[in-house]
SEKE-154430 format. One line per field, with one value per residue (C-alpha): residue in one letter; x, y, z; residue number from 1. Coordinates in steps of 0.001 Angstrom, whole numbers, padded with zeros to 6 digits. Example, Ala and Ser with C-alpha at 12.3 -4.5 7.8 and 13.67 -1.06 7.14 Angstrom:
% residues 2
residuo: (a,s)
xx: (012300,013670)
yy: (-004500,-001060)
zz: (007800,007140)
num: (1,2)
//
This chain:
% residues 310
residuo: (x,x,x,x,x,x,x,x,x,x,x,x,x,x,x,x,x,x,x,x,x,x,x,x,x,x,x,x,x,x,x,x,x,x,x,x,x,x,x,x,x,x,x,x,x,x,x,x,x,x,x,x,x,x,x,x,x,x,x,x,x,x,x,x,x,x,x,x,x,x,x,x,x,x,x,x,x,x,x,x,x,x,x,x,x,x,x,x,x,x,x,x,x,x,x,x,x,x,x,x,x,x,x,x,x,x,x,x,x,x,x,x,x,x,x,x,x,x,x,x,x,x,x,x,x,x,x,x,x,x,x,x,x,x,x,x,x,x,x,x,x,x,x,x,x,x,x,x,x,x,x,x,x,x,x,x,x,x,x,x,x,x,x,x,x,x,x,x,x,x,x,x,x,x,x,x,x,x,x,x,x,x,x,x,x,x,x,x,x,x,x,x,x,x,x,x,x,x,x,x,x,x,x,x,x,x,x,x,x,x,x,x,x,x,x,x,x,x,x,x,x,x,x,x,x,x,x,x,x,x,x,x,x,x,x,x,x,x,x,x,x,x,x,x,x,x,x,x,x,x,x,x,x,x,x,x,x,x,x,x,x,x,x,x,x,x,x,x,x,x,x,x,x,x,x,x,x,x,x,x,x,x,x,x,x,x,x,x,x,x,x,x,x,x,x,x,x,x,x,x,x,x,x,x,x,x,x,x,x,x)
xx: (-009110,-012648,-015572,-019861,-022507,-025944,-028266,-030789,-032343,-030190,-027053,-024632,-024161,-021864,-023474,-023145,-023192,-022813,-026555,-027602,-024491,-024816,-021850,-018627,-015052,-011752,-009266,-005406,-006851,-004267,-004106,-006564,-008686,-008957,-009298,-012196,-014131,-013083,-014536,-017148,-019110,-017388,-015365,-012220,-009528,-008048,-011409,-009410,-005557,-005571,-006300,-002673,-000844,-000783,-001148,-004334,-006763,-010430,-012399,-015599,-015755,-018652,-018296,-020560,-022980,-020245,-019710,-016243,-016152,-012502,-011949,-008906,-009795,-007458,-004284,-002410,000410,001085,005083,007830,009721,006936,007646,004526,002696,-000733,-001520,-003849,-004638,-007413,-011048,-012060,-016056,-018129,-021337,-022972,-026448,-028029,-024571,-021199,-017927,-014939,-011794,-008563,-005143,-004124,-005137,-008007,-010516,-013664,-014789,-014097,-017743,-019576,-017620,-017919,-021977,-021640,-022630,-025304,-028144,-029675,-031615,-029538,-029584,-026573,-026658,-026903,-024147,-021891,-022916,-022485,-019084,-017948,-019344,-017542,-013955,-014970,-015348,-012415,-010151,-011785,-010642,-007065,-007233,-008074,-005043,-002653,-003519,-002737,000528,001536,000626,003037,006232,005689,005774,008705,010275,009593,012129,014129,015294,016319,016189,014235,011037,011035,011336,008526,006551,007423,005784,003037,002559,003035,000302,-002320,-001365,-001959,-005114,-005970,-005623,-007238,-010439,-010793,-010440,-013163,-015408,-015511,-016479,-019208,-020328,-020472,-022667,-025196,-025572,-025302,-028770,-027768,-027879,-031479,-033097,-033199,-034971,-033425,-030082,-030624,-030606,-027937,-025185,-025967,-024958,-021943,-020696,-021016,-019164,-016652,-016159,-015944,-012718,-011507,-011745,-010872,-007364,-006735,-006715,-004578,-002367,-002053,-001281,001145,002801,002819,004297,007211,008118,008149,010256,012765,012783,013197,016241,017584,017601,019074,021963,022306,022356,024917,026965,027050,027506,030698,032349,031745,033335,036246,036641,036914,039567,041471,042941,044564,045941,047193,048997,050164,051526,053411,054755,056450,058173,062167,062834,062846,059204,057617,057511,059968,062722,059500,059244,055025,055488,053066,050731,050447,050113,047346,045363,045053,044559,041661,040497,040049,038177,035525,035346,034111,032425,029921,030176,028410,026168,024590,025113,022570,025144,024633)
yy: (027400,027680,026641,026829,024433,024654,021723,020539,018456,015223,016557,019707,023060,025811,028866,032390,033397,032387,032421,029364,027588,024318,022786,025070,022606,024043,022395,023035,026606,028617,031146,033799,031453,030133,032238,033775,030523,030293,034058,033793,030708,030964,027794,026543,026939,023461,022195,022761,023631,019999,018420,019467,017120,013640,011371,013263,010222,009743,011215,012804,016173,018962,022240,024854,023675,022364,018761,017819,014459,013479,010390,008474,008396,006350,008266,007223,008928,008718,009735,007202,009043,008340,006373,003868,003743,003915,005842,007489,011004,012876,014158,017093,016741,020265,020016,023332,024443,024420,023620,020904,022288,019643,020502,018501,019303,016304,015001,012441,010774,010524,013992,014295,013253,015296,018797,017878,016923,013552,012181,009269,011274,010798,012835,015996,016286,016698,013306,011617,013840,013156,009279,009068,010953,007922,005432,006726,006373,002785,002485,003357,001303,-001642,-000085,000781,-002847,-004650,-002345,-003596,-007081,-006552,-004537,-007273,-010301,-008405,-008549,-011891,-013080,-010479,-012405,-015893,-014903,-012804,-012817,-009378,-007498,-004621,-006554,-007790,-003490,-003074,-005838,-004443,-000948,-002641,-004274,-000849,000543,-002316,-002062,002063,001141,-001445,000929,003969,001481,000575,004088,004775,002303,003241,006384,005067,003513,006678,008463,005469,006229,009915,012339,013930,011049,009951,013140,011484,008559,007682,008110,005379,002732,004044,004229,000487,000057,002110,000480,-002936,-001385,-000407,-003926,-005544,-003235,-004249,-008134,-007458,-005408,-008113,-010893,-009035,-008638,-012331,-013443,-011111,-011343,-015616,-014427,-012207,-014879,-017818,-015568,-014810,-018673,-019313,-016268,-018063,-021493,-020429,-018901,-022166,-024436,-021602,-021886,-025718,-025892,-023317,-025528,-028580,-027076,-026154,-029628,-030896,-028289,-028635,-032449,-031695,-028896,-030799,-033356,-030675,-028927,-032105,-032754,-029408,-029882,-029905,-033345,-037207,-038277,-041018,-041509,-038520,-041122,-042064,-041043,-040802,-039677,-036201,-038497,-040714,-037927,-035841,-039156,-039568,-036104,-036660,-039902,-038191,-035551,-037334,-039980,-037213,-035456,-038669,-039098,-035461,-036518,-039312,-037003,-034296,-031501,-030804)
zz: (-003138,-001988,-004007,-003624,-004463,-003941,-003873,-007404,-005563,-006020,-007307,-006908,-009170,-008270,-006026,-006712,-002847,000305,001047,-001414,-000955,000563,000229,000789,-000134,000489,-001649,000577,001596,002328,005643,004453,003277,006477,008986,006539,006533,010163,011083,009047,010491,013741,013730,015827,013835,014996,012790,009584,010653,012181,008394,007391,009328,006901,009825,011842,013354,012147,014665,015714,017592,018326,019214,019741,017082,014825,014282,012613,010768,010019,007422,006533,002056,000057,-001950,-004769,-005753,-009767,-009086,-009059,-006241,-003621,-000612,-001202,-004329,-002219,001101,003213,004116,006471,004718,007410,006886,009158,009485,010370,010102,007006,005161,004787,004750,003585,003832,001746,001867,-000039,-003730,-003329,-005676,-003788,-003823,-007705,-009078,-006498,-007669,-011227,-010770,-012208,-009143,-009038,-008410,-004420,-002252,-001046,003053,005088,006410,003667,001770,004404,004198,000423,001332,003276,001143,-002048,000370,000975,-002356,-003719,-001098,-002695,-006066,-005056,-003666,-006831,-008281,-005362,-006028,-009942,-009481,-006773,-009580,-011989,-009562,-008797,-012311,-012399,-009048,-011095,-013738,-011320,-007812,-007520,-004358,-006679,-006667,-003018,-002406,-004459,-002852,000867,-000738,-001307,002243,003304,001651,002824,006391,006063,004405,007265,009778,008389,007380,011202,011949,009793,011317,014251,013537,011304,014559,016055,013745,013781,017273,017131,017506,014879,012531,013792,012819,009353,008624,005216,006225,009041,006553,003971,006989,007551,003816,004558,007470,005723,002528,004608,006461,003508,002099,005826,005059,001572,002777,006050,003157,000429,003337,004526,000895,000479,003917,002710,-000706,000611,003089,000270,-001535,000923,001263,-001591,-002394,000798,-000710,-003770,-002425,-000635,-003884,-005655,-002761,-002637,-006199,-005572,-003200,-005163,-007991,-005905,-004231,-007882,-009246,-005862,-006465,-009702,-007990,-005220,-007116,-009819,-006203,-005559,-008317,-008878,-005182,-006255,-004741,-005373,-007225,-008065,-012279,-012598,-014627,-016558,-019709,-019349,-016070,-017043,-018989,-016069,-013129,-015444,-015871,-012456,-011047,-014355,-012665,-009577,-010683,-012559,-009523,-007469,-010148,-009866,-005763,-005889,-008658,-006250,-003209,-005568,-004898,-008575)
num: (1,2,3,4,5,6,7,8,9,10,11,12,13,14,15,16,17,18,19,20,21,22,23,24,25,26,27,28,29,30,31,32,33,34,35,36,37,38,39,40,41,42,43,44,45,46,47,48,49,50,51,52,53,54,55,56,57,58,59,60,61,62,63,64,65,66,67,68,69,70,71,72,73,74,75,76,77,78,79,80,81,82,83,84,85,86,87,88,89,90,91,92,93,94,95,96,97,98,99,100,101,102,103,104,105,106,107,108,109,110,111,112,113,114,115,116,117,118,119,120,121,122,123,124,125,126,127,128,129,130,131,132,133,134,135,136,137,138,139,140,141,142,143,144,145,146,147,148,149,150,151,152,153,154,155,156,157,158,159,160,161,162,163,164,165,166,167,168,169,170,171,172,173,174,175,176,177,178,179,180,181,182,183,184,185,186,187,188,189,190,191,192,193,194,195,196,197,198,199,200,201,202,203,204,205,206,207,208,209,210,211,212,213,214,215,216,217,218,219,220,221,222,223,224,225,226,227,228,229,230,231,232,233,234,235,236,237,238,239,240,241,242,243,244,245,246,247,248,249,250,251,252,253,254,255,256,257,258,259,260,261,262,263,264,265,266,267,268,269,270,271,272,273,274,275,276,277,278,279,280,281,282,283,284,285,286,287,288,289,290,291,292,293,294,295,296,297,298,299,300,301,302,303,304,305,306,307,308,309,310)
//
């Protein structure tokens, strides 16, 4: 699907033609739509073809006039069956003259106030749409971050009452998703870099300062994901300890217990051996063998008492 905004001023309507449009966004275009856009401004097709594939790099690339910005934006995926509750996926940002082309094959977030013009209002150029672009991704990582730190709070009051593999699965998940997001935020920074020391960038003055705000925005979801990770890199190990050291204590208690219940059967073993006995002419001679396999018992019942095997 392709869809045309032209600039207000400091937010985005739709256009009626290609001639006011700004801001042209292709939402998972399919072929025709493609090579259209593609014939039409005279683009590589690699500019938007390379956006398909899930795991494309952040990157910066000119060619022939066209600069393609390519951003790693945070994903969540709502369904159950999905690998990782949170992941990444590339934003394909073209800057051509006189308008932005974005390109999205996968669901996202950060465009969503922009195409609905409930965007904070700013002053429309291309740098500082693309700027706002990236500051909006950084944005929601910290959001998706506070929601990773909730959901991973839950399962560990889950794994306090339970130690079930289930929740250490949904905690790895979860370390998944923070290192995708670690990566993809370094990615993103460097190309920040870039564009700070890009021409391109210089040509406005505004913009200058607002990518310093965005590169900082973004450094902070980097410390913010780097320190969600730790902690929950510490927790799943603790855990694993602590599974470990259960299974230790039920398996102690286990042979205890067996230990115990083995004398009795020992002597009960004995005693039903078809030869000469002691106590078999006497007439408490069961009385007498049961106390003591009893005795026995309860002396070591108390041995593993003091030895804390219980």
């Amino acid at each position: 699907m392709i869809q045309m905004f032209k600039s207000t001023g400091q937010r985005f309507a739709p256009a009626l033609n290609l001639d006011e449009t700004f801001w042209l966004h292709l939402e998972n275009p399919d072929t025709d739509e493609i090579n259209s856009v593609v014939k039409q401004y005279d683009l590589p097709e690699d500019f938007i073809t390379d956006l398909q594939d899930v795991d494309e790099n952040a990157r910066l690339e000119y060619d022939e006039g066209a600069m393609l910005i390519i951003v790693r934006v945070p994903v969540f995926y709502k369904h159950r069956s999905a690998t990782v509750p949170f992941a990444t996926a590339p934003l394909g940002i073209i800057v051509i003259p006189d308008k932005v082309i974005t390109v999205s094959f996968y669901d996202n977030e950060v465009l969503t106030q922009y195409l609905d013009g409930k965007n904070r209002p700013f002053r429309i150029t291309q740098q500082s749409f693309v700027l706002h672009l990236n500051l909006r991704t950084s944005i929601y990582y910290l959001k998706f971050l506070k929601e990773i730190d909730r959901r991973t709070a839950n399962i560990e009051n889950e794994l306090h009452q339970s130690m079930r593999n289930k929740e250490l699965i949904r905690l790895l998940r979860m370390e998944k998703s923070l290192v995708f997001f670690t990566t993809s935020l370094k990615s993103n920074e460097i190309i920040l870099e870039r564009m700070q020391r890009s021409r391109w960038m210089q040509q406005d003055s505004e913009a200058e300062d607002l990518i310093e705000d965005v590169i900082i925005e973004n450094k902070q979801a980097i410390e913010m994901a780097n320190i969600h990770s730790s902690i929950l890199s510490g927790m799943m190990d603790a855990f694993a300890s602590i599974i470990s050291n259960n299974l230790n204590v039920v398996m102690k208690f286990l042979t205890s217990i067996t230990i115990i219940i083995a004398l009795p059967t020992l002597i009960a073993s004995i005693y039903g051996m078809n030869v000469r006995l002691p106590f078999q002419n006497n007439p408490y001679a069961f009385l007498i063998v049961m106390g003591f396999a009893i005795v026995m018992s309860i002396t070591l019942v108390f041995v593993f008492i003091r030895k804390k095997y219980f």
